[in-house]
Steps between C-alpha positions, in 0.01 A plus 500: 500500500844398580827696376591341150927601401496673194840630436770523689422734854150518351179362586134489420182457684112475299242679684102428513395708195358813642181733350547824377273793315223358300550177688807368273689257651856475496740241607819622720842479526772546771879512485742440785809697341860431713702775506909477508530521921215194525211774566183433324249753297149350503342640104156502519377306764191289494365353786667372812443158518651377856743239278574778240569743827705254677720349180640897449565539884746226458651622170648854686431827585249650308564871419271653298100462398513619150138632296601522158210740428212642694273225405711222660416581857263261646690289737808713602351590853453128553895405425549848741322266780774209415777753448467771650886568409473566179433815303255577259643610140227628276422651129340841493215522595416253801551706780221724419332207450595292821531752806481182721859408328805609665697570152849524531595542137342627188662286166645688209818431358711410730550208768438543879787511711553106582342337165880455342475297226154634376414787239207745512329625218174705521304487175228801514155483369155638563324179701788400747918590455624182537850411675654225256807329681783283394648250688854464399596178681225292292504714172099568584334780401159564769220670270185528742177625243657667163512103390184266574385178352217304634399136423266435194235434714590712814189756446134422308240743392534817423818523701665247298436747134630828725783254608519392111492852400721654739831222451460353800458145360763453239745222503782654599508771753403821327507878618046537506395815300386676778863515600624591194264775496630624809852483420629880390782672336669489816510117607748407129798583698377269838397267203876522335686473800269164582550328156922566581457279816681137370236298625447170433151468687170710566290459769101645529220499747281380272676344227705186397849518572763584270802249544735580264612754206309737771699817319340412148172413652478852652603698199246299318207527759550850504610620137327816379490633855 
């Protein structure tokens, strides 16, 4: 799974689709994010392949390990093992969850020290607060679960009608129910001050990529919220 460019000082790695509750499948997403001093932010990292591992190594310094929620944990002790340099930025939640983690950072609304030229927004909800960045050099926004969109024939079964039921398999990426469920009274403003990013692309774990009119995409994925 070699680095692919996908805007400029960003890049984007697909994982081997992992299993979670109920045995649903989901396919995975990285992002390599360059910062303005040449530093790197790994976003979600999937698994280390040795090329993957040694492509980044020669890109520059890589700063930060960043878990956009607490569900998007899996392989960040294995990129410790390959970087042991960089810290571990997480969303609420995860260090409860991870006491094997050195954390160094817990996301809300505002950037680490070092990640100039990315934004920080932390949209609440009751299954996992999720950081949502934005990546000023490339115009991208980085939305990890709150938008999902699976192939038409990505699950089968009874997994494919909750997947039906739930959003997950629309055409475009779509914010599932059980998120919008979970999103209260208090994520609008998170939501608000997301839709004013001017972005011209959107970026998911498990969705297709936006790659332009990113700012009207968002206010359209996420209208009502």
């Amino acid at each position: 799974m070699p680095l692919q460019a996908f805007a400029p000082g960003l890049w984007i790695a697909e994982g081997t689709p992992i299993k979670a509750a109920l045995g649903f499948r989901y396919p995975i997403r990285m992002a390599v994010l360059q910062v303005e001093d040449g530093g790197l932010l790994l976003w979600s990292p999937v698994q280390p392949e040795p090329l993957l591992v040694a492509e980044i190594a020669a890109m520059g310094p890589v700063r930060a390990l960043i878990a956009p929620n607490k569900l998007h944990h899996v392989f960040l002790k294995d990129w410790v093992a390959h970087f042991p340099q960089a810290e571990i930025h997480a969303a609420p939640g995860l260090a409860s969850k991870r006491d094997d983690l050195t954390i160094s950072g817990t996301l809300h609304d505002l950037a680490p020290k070092g990640w100039e030229g990315v934004e920080v927004q932390l949209v609440p909800n009751s299954i996992a607060p999720e950081a949502v960045l934005f990546h000023r050099a490339s115009a991208t926004v980085l939305i990890c679960d709150l938008l999902q969109n699976m192939p038409g024939d990505w699950y089968h079964g009874w997994r494919r009608l909750l997947a039906q039921l739930d959003q997950m398999m629309e055409l475009h990426p779509t914010v599932p129910r059980k998120f919008r469920f979970a999103l209260g009274a208090e994520a609008k403003a998170p939501l608000v001050r997301m839709l004013g990013w001017p972005a011209e692309r959107v970026l998911m774990a498990h969705g297709t990529p936006v790659t332009r009119d990113g700012q009207a995409f968002l206010q359209r994925a996420f209208a009502g919220l």
